[in-house]
C-alpha positions as CSV (number, residue, x, y, z in Angstrom):
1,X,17.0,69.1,170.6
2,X,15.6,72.0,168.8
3,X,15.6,75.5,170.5
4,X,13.8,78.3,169.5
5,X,11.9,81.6,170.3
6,X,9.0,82.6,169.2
7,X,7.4,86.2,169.1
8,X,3.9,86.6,169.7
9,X,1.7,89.7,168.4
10,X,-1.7,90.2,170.6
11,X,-4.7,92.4,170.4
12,X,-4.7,95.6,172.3
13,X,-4.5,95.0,176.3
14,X,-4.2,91.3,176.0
15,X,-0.5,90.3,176.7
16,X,-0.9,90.0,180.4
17,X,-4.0,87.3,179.6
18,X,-2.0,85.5,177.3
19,X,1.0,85.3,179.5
20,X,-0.2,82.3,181.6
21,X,-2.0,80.3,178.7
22,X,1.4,80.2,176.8
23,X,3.9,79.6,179.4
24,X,1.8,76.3,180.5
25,X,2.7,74.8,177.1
26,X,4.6,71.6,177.1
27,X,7.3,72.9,174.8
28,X,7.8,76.7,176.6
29,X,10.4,77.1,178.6
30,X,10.1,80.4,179.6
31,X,7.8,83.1,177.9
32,X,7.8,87.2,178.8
33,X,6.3,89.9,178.1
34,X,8.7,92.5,176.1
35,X,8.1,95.9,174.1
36,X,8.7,96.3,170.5
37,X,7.0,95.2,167.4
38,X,5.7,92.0,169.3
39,X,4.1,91.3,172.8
40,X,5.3,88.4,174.2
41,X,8.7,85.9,173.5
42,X,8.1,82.5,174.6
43,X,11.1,80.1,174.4
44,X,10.8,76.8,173.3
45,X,12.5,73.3,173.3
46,X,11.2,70.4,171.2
47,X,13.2,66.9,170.0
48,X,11.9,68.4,165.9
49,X,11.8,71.5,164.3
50,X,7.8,69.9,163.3
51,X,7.0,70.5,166.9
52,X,8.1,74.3,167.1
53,X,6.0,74.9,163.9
54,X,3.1,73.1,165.9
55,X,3.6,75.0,169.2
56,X,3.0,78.4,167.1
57,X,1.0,77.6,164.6
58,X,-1.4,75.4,166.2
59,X,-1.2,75.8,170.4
60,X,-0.1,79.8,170.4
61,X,-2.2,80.8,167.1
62,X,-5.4,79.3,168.5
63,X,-5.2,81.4,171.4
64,X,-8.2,84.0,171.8
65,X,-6.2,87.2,171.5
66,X,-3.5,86.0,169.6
67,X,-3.0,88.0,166.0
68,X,0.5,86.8,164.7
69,X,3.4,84.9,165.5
70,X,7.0,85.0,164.1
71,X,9.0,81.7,164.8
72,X,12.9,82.0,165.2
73,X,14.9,78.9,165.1
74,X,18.3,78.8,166.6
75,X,21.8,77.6,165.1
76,X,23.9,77.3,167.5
77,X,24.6,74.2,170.0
């Protein structure tokens, strides 16, 4: 199992939008709204690390509103 978290950066106003559309992904587990340099963490559990890198680069990125994504995969157990 991979696990992993991955920070989402949206256009002005539209992190509430978003919130739904990327929580009803089959590989989020949980996804939340948070301040700082990005808008939204959604965290995600796939059997490969090649389904992380889909689930934000394909399914999260080609969200309307969506300008950037930085994917964090975890080490431990």
């Amino acid at each position: 199992m991979v696990h992993a978290f991955i920070m989402v950066k949206t256009g002005a106003g539209e992190s509430e939008q978003l919130l739904g559309p990327i929580r009803e992904l089959e590989a989020v587990t949980e996804a939340h709204i948070v301040a700082g340099a990005y808008d939204v963490i959604a965290e995600v559990d796939t059997d490969a690390v090649y389904e992380v890198l889909k689930t934000a680069s394909t399914r999260i990125q080609g969200l309307d509103g969506v300008a950037d994504t930085k994917t964090y995969i975890s080490l431990d157990d």
